[in-house]
Every structure is written in structure tokens, then in C-alpha cells.
C-alpha positions in Angstrom: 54.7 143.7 79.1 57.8 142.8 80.6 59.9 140.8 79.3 62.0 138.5 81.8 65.9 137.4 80.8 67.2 134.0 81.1 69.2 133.8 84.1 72.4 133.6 83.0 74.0 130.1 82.8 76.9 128.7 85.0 79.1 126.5 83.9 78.7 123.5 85.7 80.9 123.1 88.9 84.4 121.7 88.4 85.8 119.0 89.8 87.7 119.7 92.5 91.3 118.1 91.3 92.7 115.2 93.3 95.3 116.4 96.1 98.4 114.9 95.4 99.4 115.2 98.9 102.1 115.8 101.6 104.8 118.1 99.8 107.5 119.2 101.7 109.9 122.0 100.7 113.1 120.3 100.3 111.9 117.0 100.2 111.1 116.1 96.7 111.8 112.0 96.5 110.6 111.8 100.2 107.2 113.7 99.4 106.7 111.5 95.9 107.2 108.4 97.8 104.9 109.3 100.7 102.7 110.5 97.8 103.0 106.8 96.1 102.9 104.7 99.2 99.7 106.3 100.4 98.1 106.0 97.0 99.4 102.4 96.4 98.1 101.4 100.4 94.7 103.1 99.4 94.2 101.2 96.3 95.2 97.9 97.7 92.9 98.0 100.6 89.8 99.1 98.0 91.1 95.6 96.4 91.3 93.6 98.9 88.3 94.5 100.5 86.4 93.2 97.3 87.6 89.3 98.2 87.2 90.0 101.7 90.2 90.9 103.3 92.1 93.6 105.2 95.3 94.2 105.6 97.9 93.3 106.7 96.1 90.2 107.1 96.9 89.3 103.1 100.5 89.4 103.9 100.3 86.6 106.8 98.0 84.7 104.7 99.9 84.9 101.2 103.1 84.5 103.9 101.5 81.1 105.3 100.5 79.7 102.2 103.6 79.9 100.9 105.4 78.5 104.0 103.2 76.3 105.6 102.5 76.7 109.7 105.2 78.5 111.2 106.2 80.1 114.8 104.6 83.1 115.6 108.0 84.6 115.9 109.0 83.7 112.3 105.8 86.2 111.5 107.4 89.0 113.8 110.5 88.9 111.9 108.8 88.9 108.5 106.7 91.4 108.8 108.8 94.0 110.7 106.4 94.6 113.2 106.7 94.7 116.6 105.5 91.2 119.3 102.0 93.1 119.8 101.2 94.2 116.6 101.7 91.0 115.3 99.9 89.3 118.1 96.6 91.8 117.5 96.5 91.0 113.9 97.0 87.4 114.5 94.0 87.7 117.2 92.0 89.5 114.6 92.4 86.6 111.9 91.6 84.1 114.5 88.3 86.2 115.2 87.7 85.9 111.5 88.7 81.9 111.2 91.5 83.1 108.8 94.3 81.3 110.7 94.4 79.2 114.8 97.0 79.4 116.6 98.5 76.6 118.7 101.5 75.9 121.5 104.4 74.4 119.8 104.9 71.3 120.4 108.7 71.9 120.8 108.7 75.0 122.9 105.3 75.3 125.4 106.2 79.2 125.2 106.0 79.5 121.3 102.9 79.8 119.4 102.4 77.7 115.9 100.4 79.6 113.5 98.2 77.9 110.8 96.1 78.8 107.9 92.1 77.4 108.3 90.1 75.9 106.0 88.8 79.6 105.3 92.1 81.2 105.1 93.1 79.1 102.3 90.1 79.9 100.2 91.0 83.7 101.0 94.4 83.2 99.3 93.9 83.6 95.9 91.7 86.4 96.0 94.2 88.0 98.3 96.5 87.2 95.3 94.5 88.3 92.9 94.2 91.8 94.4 98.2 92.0 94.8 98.3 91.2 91.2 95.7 93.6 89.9 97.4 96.3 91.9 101.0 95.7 90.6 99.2 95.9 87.0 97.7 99.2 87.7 100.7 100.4 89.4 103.7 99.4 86.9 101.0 99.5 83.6 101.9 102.1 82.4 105.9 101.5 82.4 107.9 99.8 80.0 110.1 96.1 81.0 113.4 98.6 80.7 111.4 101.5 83.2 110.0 98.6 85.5 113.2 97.2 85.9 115.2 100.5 86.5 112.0 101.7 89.1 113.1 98.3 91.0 116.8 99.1 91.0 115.6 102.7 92.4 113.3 101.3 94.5 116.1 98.8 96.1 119.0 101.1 96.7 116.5 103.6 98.5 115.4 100.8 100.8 118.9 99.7 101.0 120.3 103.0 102.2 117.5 103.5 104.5 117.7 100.6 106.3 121.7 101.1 106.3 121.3 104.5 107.7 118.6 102.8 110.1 121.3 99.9 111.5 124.1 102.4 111.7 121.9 104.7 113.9 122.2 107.4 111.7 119.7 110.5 112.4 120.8 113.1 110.0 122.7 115.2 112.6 
């Protein structure tokens, strides 16, 4: 008679930890921030795609709520972008009734842009997702650790844009 052994048991498989992502030798503020920014971008765009919306297309309609219609320019400036990138999101909210665009009535060159009826119903789920990701991103932080993260936050931007205006390139 012969007697068969249990195959011997495996644990079961484990889960692969998350990659924390781009780390570069030298680098360690620039390779946390990349870190952050593309966790904080992938989070917001699982959010917003629950209401229905894609970004950057929150940020001109939160941006037009808030401000009413305004020259296609004005968007330009706010959003940092450059003319076409703008103009290809703004064509993409068209496509999607979120905002119409129209010729100024002041300047025949200058485009107006305007929230639709559907854009405004967009915006508080847009806001909504903004909010729910500033909760999941600052929850875990004190008032006195939120509001020394901002200060952080603001000198970095500051200095980077400083360095960007003076031309400077690291050499």
C-alpha cells in the first residue's frame, strides 16, 4: 500500500509592494515630490472620473465658475499652459458641452469662454473630488503640520519659479 504525502503547502503569494517610484541618487526632495505629485495626479483623476470629469478640464471649470466668462487668454495665463494646449482642452470641453466659446465682442480676434448649462452641473462634483482628495492627502497631518507642509510647499515653488525667471540652469 502506498501511502501518498500531502504536497507540501505554499504560502500564499505575496503581494507585490507598491513601487514608490522615480528615486534618484542625490535627489531626495526632488524624487519625494515627483513621488507625491504623481500619486496626488493619479488619485485625483480616479476622483474625478467618478463625477465625470478629466483633467485639466476641472481646473477651467472650477476656474469659470468662480469667475464668470472670461477671454481665452485670461485661461492661458492661469493655467500656465501654452496658446495650444489650452485651445485643445478648451476644444475638448466644447466636444463634451462643458463650456462654448464665442468672439469677443470687444476684440473680433479674442475668444470669450463660458461655462454651459452642463458645465455648471459638473462643478460641484469637480469640487467635491478636489475636496475629498485634499482630505486624503493632508488627513493624516495635524493644523500645525498642514500649515508648516504649506510654508514648505510655497518657498519650493517660490524658488523654483525664481530660479525659472532669472534663467537659472544649475551650471
Amino acid at each position: 500500500m502506498s501511502t501518498r504525502r500531502p504536497a507540501p503547502t505554499q504560502p500564499p503569494p505575496q503581494a507585490r509592494p507598491r513601487h514608490q517610484g522615480t528615486t534618484i541618487d542625490g535627489a531626495p526632495v526632488g524624487s519625494l515630490i515627483l513621488q507625491v505629485l504623481r500619486a496626488h495626479a493619479r488619485l485625483g483623476t480616479e476622483l474625478l472620473s467618478r463625477v465625470g470629469v478629466t483633467p485639466p478640464h476641472e481646473i477651467v471649470l472650477l476656474y469659470l465658475d468662480d469667475h464668470g466668462p472670461l477671454p481665452q487668454a485670461e485661461l492661458v495665463h492661469y493655467m500656465a499652459r501654452d496658446r495650444s494646449t489650452v485651445t485643445a482642452t478648451l476644444q475638448a470641453m466644447e466636444r463634451n458641452g462643458l463650456v462654448e466659446r464665442t468672439v469677443s465682442a470687444d476684440d473680433r480676434r479674442a475668444m470669450v469662454v463660458a461655462l454651459t448649462a452642463d458645465g455648471r452641473r459638473a462643478v460641484p462634483g469637480a469640487r467635491d473630488a478636489w475636496r475629498e482628495l485634499e482630505q486624503v492627502t493632508v488627513g493624516g497631518l495635524d493644523r500645525i503640520q498642514r500649515h508648516d507642509l504649506i510654508t514648505a510647499l510655497t518657498t519650493v515653488r517660490d524658488r523654483l519659479n525664481q530660479a525659472i525667471d532669472a534663467g537659472v540652469t544649475g551650471d
